[in-house]
C-alpha distance (Angstrom), angle and dihedral (degrees) to the residues before:
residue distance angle dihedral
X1 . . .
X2 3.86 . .
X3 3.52 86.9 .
X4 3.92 99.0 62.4
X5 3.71 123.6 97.6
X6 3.05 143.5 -110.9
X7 4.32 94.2 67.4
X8 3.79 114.4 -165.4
X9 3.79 128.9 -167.3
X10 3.75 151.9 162.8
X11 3.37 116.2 -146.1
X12 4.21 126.2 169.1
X13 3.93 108.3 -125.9
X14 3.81 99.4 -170.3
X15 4.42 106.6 -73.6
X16 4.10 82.1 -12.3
X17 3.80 125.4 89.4
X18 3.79 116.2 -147.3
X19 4.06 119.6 -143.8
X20 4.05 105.1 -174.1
X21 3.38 132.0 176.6
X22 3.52 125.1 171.5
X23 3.39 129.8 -155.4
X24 4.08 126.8 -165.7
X25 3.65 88.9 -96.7
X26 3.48 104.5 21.1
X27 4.06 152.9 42.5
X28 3.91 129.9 -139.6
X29 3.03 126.1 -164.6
X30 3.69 132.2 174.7
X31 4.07 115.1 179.5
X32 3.76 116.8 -167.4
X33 3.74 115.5 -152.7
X34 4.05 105.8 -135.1
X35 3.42 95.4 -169.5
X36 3.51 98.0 54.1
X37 4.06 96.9 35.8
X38 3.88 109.4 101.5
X39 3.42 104.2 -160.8
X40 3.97 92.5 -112.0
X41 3.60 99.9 135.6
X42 3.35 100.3 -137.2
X43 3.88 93.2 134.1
X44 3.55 93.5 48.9
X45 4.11 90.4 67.3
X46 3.92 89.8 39.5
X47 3.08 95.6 57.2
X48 4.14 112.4 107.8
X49 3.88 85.7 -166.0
X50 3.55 106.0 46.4
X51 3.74 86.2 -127.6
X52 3.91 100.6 140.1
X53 3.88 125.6 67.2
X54 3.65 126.0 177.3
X55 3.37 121.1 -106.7
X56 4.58 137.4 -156.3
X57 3.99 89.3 -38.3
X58 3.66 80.0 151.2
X59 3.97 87.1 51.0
X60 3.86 88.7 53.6
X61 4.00 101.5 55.6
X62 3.59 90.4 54.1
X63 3.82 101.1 42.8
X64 3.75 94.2 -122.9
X65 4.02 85.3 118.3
X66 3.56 117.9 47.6
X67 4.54 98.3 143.1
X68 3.79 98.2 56.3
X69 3.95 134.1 69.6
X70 3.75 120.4 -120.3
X71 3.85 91.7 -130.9
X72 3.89 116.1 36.5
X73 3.70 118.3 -155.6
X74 4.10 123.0 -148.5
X75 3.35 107.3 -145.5
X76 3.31 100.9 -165.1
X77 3.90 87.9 60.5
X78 3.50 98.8 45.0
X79 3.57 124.2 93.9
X80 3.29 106.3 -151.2
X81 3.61 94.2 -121.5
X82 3.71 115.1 132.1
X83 3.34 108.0 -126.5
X84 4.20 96.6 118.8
X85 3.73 85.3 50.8
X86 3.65 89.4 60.5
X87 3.85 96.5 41.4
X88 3.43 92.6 43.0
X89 4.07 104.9 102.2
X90 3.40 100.3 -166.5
X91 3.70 98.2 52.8
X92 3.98 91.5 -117.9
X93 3.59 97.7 149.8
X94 3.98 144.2 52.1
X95 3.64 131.0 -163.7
X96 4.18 113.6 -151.9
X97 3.91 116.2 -162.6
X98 4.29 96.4 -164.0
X99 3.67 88.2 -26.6
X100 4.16 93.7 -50.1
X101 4.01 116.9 111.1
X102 3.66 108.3 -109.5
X103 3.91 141.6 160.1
X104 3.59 107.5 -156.6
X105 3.31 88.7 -172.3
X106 4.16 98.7 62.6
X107 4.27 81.8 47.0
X108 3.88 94.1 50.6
X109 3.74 108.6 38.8
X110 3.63 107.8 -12.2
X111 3.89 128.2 -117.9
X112 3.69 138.8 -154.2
X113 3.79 123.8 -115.4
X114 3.55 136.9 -160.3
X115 4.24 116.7 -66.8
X116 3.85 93.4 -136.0
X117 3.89 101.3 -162.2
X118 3.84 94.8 -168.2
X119 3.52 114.0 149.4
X120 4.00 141.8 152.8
X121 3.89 121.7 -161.8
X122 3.80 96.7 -128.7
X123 3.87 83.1 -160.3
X124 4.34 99.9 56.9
X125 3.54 88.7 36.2
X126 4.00 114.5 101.4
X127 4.03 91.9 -173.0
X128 3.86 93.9 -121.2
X129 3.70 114.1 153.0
X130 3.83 103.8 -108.3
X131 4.21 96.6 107.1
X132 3.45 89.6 47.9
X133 4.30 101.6 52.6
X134 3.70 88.1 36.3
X135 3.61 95.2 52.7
X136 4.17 111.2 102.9
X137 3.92 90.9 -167.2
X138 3.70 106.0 43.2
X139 3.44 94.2 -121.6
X140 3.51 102.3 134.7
X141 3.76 121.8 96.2
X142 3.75 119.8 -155.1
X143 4.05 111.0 -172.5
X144 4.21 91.9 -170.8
X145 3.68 113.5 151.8
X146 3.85 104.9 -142.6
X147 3.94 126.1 -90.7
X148 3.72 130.5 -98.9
X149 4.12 127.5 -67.4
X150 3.73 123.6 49.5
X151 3.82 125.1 -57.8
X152 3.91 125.4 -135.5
X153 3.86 86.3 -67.5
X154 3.24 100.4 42.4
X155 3.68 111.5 -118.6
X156 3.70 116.2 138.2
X157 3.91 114.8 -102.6
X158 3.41 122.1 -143.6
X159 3.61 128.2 -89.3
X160 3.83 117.1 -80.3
X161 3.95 93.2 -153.0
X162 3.74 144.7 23.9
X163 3.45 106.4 -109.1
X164 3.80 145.8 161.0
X165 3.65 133.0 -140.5
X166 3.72 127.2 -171.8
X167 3.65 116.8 -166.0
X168 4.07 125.3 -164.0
X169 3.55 141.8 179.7
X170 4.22 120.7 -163.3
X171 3.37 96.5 -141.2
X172 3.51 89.7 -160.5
X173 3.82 97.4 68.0
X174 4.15 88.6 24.9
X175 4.77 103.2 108.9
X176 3.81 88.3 179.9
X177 4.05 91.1 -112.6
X178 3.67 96.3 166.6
X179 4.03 89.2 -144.1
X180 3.88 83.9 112.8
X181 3.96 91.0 56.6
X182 3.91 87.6 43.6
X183 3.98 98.7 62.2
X184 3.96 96.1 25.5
X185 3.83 119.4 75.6
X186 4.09 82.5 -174.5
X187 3.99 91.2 64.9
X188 3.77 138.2 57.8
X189 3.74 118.8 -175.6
X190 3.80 113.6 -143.6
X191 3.62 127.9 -153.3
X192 3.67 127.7 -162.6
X193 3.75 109.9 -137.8
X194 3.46 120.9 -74.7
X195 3.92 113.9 -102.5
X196 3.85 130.3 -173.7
X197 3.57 86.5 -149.3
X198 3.92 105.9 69.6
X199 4.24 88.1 20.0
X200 3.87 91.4 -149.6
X201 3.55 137.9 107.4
X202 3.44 105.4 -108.1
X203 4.60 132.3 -173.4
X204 3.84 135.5 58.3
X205 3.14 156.2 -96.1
X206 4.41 117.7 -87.5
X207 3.79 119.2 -162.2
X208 3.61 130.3 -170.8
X209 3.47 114.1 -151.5
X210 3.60 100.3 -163.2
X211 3.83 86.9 66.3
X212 3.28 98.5 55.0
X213 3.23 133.8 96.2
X214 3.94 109.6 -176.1
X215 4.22 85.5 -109.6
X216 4.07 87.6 143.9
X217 3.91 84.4 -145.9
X218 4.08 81.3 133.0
X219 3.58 96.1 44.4
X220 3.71 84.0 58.6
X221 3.71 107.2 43.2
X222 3.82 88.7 45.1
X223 4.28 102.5 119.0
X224 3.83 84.6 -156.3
X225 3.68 108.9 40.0
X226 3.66 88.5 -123.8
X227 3.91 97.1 135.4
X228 4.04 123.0 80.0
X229 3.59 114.0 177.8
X230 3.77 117.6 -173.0
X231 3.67 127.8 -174.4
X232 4.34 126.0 -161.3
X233 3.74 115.2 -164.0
X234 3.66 89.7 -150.1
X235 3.95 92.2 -176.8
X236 3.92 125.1 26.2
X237 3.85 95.9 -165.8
X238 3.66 120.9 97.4
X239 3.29 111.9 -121.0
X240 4.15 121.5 -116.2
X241 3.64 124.1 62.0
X242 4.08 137.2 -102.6
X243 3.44 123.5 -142.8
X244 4.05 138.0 174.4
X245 3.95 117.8 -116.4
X246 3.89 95.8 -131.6
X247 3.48 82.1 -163.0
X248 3.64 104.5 63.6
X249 3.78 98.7 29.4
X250 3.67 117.4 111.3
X251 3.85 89.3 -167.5
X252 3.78 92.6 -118.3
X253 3.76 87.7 149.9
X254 4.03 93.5 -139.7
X255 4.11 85.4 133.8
X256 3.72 102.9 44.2
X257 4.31 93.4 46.1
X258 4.04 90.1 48.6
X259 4.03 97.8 33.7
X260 4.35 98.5 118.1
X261 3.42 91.9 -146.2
X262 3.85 102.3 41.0
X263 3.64 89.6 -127.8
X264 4.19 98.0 139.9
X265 3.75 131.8 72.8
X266 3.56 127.7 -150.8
X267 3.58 135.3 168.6
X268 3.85 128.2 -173.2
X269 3.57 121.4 -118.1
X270 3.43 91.7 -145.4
X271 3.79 133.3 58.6
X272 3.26 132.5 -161.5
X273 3.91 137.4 59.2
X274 3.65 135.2 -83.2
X275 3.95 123.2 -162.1
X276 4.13 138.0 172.0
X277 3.33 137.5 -136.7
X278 4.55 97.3 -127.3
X279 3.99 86.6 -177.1
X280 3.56 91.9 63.1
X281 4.02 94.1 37.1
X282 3.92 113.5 107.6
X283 3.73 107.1 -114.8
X284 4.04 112.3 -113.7
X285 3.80 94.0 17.2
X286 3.77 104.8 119.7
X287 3.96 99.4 163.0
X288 3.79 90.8 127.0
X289 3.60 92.6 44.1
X290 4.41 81.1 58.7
X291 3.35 103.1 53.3
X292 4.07 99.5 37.4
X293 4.14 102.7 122.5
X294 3.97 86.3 -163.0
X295 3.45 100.9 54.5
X296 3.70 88.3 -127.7
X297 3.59 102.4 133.9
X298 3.95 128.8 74.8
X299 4.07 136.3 169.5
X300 3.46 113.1 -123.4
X301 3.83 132.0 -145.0
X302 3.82 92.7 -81.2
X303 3.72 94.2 57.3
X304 3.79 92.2 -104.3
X305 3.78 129.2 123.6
X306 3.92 124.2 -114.7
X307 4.32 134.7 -171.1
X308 3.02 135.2 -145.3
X309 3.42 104.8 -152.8
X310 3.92 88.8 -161.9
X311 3.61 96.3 77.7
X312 3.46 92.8 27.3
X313 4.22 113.7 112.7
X314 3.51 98.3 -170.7
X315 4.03 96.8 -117.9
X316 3.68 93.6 144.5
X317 3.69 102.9 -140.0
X318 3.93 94.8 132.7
X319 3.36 92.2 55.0
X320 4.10 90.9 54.3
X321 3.78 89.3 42.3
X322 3.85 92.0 37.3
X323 4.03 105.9 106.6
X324 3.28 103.5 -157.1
X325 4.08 137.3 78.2
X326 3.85 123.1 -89.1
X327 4.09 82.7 -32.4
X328 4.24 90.1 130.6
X329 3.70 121.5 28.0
X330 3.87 125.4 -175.4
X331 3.88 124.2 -167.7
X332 4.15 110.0 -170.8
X333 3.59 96.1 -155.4
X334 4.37 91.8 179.5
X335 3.96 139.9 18.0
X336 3.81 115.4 -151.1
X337 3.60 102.7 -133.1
X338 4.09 140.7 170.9
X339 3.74 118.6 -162.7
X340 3.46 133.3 41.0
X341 3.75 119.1 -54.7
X342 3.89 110.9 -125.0
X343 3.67 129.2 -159.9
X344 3.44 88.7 -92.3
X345 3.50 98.3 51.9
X346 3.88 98.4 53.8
X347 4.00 87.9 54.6
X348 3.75 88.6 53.2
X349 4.41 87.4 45.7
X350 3.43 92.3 50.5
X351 4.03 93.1 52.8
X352 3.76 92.1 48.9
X353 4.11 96.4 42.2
X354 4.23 79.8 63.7
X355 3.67 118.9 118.6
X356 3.54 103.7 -108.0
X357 3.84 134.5 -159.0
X358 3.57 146.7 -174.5
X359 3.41 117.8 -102.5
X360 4.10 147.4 -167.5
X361 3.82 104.1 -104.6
X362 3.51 129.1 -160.0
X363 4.08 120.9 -111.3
């Protein structure tokens, strides 16, 4: 019997769970990322085999689980078709056809995926680090070199802003002191060789502008005010550029509402409005307030928990991890989609457009 194809099994591959099944001339193999996986449940009602159930969400939030998924995967009921991976939207799972990415699905039938409208206006944006702290998924990626003066090693960073500096010397009020040379690595005061026969001191002042650094330390030790040192920003944008990993945004919004100069777009994938019931909420129980991936959920003073729908995306993984009955209720009212929806698609909508509420599970 050993011998017989198809072969399933499970297998733990560090944080990753392994589904395999081989066939006689091909390998499966669909990994699911536990440390990324939220819980949401998203894959369980995409699934067209009813392959995935969820598992101690509840477990998770509170640390008392740390060797177990929060979905588990049968993989002898799964069909190796793809669709989860595309309804996953936190890019949790990957599907390997002999060790190639593939969705069979998208080849066979076709199947629409999520219209990610992430975008940041490389032009408004200023690259200061707001997006990137605010961010509860990492997904923002901010290519900045580093700012001017030495790091921790010492090696020069590059400059934070195009700017200008003009340097001058009256030579009219200039004696050839040296004192500016003495506190300014930037300048070297030259003197000609002494001679009895003119009886003056006679050369000039050198200054390398790629030492300076517009400090006006000269401009003050100069005995003759002789030195005027004037510095243009000609460009008050660092350079570098910041962009949004579609791939690991969850669409929460957090960067696009705080961004000062409203230079990043995001729209939700989900519509529709979630909402729950604080008098019923068990005071001091924050397990939803754990396993949020938008950061969207807080206790307040009173020991009860509070939404903010803005930054909210709808995934529903507080509800599955929520312990108590009815106490939060989301209602997707919209999908943002691109492609065309199949059969099999509007089956899977209409499961995740459901009212759904927390409930008491079973241990």
């Amino acid at each position: 019997m050993s011998n017989l194809f198809p072969k399933f099994s499970r297998t733990q591959d560090g944080l990753n769970v392994v589904m395999e099944q081989k066939l006689l001339q091909a390998t499966n193999r669909l990994t699911l990322k536990s440390e990324t996986c939220t819980g949401c449940g998203i894959c369980i009602e995409a699934c067209p085999e009813e392959a995935i159930t969820l598992g101690r969400l509840g477990g998770y939030g509170k640390g008392a689980v740390i060797d177990d998924a929060k979905v588990s995967i049968d993989a002898e009921k799964c069909s190796y078709c793809g669709v989860c991976v595309i309804m996953c939207p936190f890019n949790a799972l990957n599907l390997k056809i002999d060790e190639e990415e593939k969705l069979p699905i998208l080849e066979k039938e076709g199947f629409p995926q999520y219209d990610m409208v992430t975008t940041i206006d490389d032009e408004k944006c200023v690259r200061c680090t707001i997006c990137e702290e605010v961010c509860p998924r990492d997904a923002i990626d901010r290519d900045v070199p580093l700012f001017e003066g030495a790091d921790d090693q010492g090696v020069l960073r590059q400059s934070a802003l195009t700017a200008k500096t003009e340097f001058t010397v009256d030579d009219e009020k200039c004696n050839l002191c040296g004192i500016c040379g003495a506190v300014c690595p930037a300048i070297v005061v030259k003197h000609k060789p002494f001679s009895p026969e003119t009886g003056v001191i006679e050369g000039k002042v050198v200054w390398d502008e790629d030492l300076c650094d517009a400090c006006q330390v000269c401009v003050e030790a100069c005995p003759e005010e002789a030195i005027t040192v004037v510095r243009t920003v000609e460009s008050k944008k660092l350079p570098g550029k910041v962009t949004i990993i579609s791939e690991d945004c969850c669409t929460c919004t957090w960067c696009s509402k705080n961004c000062p100069e409203e230079a990043i777009t995001v729209e939700k994938i989900f519509e529709g409005d979630i909402s729950a019931a604080v008098e019923k909420c068990p005071a001091g129980c924050d397990i939803c307030v754990e396993v949020c991936p938008c950061n969207a959920i807080h206790m307040q003073d009173n020991g009860k928990i509070a939404i903010n729908s803005d930054f909210c995306m709808l995934c529903g993984a507080c509800v599955n991890a929520c312990p108590g009955e009815d106490i939060i209720v989301l209602k997707r009212t919209g999908i943002r989609v691109k492609g065309k929806e199949t059969d099999l698609f509007a089956k899977i909508k209409e499961k995740l457009l459901a009212p759904k509420a927390s409930k008491v599970r079973e241990a």
